[in-house]
C-alpha positions in Angstrom: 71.7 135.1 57.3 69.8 132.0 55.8 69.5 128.4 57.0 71.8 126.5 54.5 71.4 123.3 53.9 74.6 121.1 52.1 72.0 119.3 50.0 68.4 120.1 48.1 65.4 120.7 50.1 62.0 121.5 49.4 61.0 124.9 47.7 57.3 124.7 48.4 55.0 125.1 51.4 54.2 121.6 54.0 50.9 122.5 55.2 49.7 120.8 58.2 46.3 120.7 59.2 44.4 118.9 62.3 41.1 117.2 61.4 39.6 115.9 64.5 40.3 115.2 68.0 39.1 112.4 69.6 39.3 112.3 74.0 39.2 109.1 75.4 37.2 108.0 72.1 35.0 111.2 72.2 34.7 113.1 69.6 35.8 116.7 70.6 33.8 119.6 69.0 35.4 121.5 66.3 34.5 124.8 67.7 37.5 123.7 69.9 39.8 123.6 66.9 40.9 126.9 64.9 42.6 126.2 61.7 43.3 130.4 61.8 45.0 129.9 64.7 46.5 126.5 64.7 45.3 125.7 68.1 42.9 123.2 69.6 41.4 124.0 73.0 41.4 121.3 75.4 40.4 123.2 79.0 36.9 122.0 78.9 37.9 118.3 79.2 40.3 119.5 82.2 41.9 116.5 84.4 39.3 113.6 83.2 40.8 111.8 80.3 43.7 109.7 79.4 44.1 110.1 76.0 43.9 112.4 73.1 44.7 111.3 69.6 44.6 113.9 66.9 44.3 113.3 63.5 46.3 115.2 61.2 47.0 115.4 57.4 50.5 116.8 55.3 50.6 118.1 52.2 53.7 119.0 50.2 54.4 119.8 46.3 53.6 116.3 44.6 55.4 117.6 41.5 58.6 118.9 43.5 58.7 115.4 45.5 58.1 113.4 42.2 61.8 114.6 41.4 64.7 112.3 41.1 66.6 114.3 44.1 65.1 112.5 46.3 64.4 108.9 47.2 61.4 107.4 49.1 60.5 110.6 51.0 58.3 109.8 54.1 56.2 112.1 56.9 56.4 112.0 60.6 54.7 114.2 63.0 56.6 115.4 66.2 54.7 116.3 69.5 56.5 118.2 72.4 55.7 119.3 75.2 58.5 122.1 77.0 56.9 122.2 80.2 57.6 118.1 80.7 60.3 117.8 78.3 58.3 114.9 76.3 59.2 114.7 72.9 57.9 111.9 70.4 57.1 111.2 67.0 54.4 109.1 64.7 54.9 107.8 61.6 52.1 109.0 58.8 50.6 106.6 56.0 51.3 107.9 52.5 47.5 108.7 51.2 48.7 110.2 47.7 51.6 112.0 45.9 52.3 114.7 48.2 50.2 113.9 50.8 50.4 111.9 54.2 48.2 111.2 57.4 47.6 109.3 60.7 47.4 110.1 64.2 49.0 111.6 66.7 48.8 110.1 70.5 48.8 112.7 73.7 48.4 110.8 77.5 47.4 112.3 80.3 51.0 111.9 82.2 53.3 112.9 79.7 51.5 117.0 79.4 50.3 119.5 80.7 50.0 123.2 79.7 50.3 123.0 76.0 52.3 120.9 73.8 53.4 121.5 70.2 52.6 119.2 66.9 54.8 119.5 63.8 55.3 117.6 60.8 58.9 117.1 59.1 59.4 115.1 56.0 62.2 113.2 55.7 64.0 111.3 52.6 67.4 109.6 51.7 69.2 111.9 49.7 72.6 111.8 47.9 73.0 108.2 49.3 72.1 109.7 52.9 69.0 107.9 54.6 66.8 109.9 56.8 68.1 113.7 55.9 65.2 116.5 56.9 64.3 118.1 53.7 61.1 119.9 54.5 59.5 120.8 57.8 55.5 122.1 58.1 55.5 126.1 57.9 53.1 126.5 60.6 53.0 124.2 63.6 49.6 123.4 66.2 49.5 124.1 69.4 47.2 121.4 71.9 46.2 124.0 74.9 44.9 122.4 78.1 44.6 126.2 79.5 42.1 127.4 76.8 39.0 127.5 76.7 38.7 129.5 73.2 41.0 127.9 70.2 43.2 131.2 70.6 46.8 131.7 71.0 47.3 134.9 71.8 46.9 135.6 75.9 46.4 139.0 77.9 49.5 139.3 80.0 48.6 138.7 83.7 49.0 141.9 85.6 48.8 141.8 89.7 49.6 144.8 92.6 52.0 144.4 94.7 53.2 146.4 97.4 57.1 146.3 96.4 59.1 146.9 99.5 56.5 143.9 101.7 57.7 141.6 98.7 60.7 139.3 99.4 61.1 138.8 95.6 60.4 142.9 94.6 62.0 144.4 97.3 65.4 145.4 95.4 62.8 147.0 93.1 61.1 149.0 96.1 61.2 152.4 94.1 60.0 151.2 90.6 56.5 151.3 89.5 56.3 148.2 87.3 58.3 145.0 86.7 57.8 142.0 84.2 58.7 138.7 85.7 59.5 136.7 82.3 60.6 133.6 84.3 57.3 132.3 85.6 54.9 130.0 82.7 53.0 132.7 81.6 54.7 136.3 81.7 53.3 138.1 85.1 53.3 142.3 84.9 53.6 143.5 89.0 52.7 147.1 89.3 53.5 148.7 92.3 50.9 149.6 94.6 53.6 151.6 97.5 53.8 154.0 94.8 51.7 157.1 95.9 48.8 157.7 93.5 49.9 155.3 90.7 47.1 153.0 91.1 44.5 155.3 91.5 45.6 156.8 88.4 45.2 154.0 86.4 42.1 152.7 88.2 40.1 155.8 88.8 41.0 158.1 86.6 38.0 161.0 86.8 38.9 164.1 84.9 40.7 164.6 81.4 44.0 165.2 82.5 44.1 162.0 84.5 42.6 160.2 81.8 45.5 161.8 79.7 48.3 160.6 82.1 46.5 157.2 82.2 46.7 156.4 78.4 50.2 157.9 78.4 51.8 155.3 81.3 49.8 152.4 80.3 50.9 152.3 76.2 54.3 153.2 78.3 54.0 150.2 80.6 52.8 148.4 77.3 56.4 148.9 75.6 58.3 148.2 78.0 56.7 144.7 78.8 56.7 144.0 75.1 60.1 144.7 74.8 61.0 142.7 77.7 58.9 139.7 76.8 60.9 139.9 73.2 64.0 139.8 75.1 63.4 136.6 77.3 62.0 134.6 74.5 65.2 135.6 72.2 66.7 134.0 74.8 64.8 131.1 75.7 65.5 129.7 71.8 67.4 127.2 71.6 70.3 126.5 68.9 70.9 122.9 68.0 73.0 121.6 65.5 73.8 125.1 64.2 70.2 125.8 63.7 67.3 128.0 66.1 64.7 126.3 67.2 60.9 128.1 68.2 61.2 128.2 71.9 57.5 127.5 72.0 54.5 128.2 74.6 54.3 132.1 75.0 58.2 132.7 74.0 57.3 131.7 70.8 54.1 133.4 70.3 55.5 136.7 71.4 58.4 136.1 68.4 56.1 135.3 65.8 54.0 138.2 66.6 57.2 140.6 66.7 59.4 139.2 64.0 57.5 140.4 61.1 57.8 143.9 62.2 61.9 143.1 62.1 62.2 141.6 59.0 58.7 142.0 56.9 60.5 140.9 53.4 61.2 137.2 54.7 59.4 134.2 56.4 59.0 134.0 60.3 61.5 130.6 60.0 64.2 133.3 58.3 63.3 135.6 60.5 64.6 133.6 63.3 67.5 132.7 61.6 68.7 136.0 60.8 67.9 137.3 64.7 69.6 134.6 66.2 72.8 134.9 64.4 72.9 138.6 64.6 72.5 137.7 68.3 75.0 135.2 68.2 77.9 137.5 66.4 77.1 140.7 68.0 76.9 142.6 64.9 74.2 145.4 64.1 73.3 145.5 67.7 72.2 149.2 67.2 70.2 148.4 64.2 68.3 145.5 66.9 67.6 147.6 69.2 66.0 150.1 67.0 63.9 147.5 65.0 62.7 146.3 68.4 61.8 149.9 69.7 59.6 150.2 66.5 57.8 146.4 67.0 56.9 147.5 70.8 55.8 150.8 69.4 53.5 149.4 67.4 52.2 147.0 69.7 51.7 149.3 72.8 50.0 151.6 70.2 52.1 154.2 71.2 52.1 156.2 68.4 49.1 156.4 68.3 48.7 157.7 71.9 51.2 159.9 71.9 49.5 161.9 68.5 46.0 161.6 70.8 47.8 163.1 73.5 49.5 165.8 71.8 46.1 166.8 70.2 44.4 166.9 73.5 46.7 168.9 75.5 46.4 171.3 72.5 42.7 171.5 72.8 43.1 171.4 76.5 45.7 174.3 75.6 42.4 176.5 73.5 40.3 176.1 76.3 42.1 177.8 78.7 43.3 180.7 76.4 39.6 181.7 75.0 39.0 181.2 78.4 
């Protein structure tokens, strides 16, 4: 399943790039901004500003817009912010054929956490005046919890005692839990099970080292897979179309995705999940893509060979012994 559009759009990448970052008319270092990551780092100026403004730049196929299809195409850049529901968009100059660029403007009240920049370019076409005909294929992220220009975060992982929990206490017997509801996705291990934390805490000899590498790449899949499951979820469908859920929903599915679909673009990728989602077909086939993704992300095949080749060694030892 592809996004179909019932008129022409744009064949060729919109690249959008951030070229400086100016707080409260101070220039922000670059070291804050990661073009390989698409994120600018904003903890270091923490609650003392009131206004960011970001200079960006678009680029699209001059020779692909220069065609008759369509008329007077122009750029805008959307910010958002999901945490405050803000939503807003600036108008870019045209610098060139194919190329656009201005400013975008982030105050103090209207974010916090992170907000997302994108860039959508927009044109009359067919006699219809403001149709979306090409949208940038990566957007930024503007992260007022990082201090590095990174968007991939450790998963936060706390001990609790389960049953003296109000909100674990159902779970009193189980020796993990993701909670995917909180900002940031929060792993509680459960310390009122006997001798599960000092296995993976003080793990001394080889076979507890053995059993430790096991559970964790097992606690690994399971918190990938359940992270994959609530940011499914947490995407949006407007108009007919998914939308990135964005913040750490997002990142988890463009970190996933390509292990479901490797042949097409994350965008399609969406697409294709969503609406299998959506009609309930090849739920099997789903399931068994997104076993393989948290495999390969909990490194569990690796682990598991390790393991398997230890406890043959271990296995040696004791019979020439």
């Amino acid at each position: 399943m592809r996004t179909a559009f019932p008129y022409p759009i744009l064949g060729g990448d919109v690249a959008l790039m951030v070229n400086e970052v100016w707080v409260d008319n101070i220039k922000l270092n670059l070291k804050l901004v990661s073009d390989t990551e698409r994120t600018v780092a904003l903890h270091s100026i923490k609650r003392e500003w009131d206004e960011i403004k970001v200079k960006v730049s678009v680029t699209a196929d001059a020779d692909e817009l220069a065609s008759d299809i369509w008329e007077s195409p122009t750029c805008i850049a959307m910010v958002r912010n999901r945490r405050t529901n803000v939503r807003l968009s600036f108008p870019l100059a045209r610098e060139g054929e194919g190329r656009w660029g201005g400013e975008v403007e982030l105050r103090r009240g209207e974010h916090i956490d992170r907000c997302e920049i994108d860039a959508l370019i927009v044109a009359r076409v067919e006699g219809v005046e403001g149709r979306l005909i090409g949208r940038a294929e990566s957007r930024w992220s503007a992260d007022f919890q990082a201090k590095q220009p990174v968007r991939q975060r450790s998963i936060k992982m706390v001990w609790k005692d389960f049953p003296d929990h109000p909100a674990l206490r159902e779970f009193r017997d189980d020796p993990w839990i993701l909670d995917a509801e909180q900002n940031e996705p929060i792993l509680y291990l459960n310390s009122s099970v006997e001798g599960f934390r000092a296995v993976l805490e003080n793990a001394s000899s080889a076979e507890r080292k053995l059993v430790r590498e096991v559970m964790a790449t097992q606690i690994a899949a399971e918190a990938w897979t359940a992270m994959f499951n609530a940011a499914l979820y947490a995407s949006a469908v407007n108009d007919g179309e998914p939308e990135w859920p964005g913040g750490w929903h997002e990142e988890i599915l463009r970190r996933m995705l390509p292990d479901f679909f490797p042949d097409i673009s994350p965008d399609e990728a969406l697409v294709e999940l969503v609406g299998r989602r959506a009609s309930g077909e090849s739920a099997s086939d789903l399931h068994a893509r997104l076993m393989h993704s948290a495999t390969l992300h909990s490194r569990k095949q690796k682990t598991v060979a390790s393991a398997a080749r230890t406890l043959a060694r271990m296995a040696d030892a004791q019979g020439d012994s």
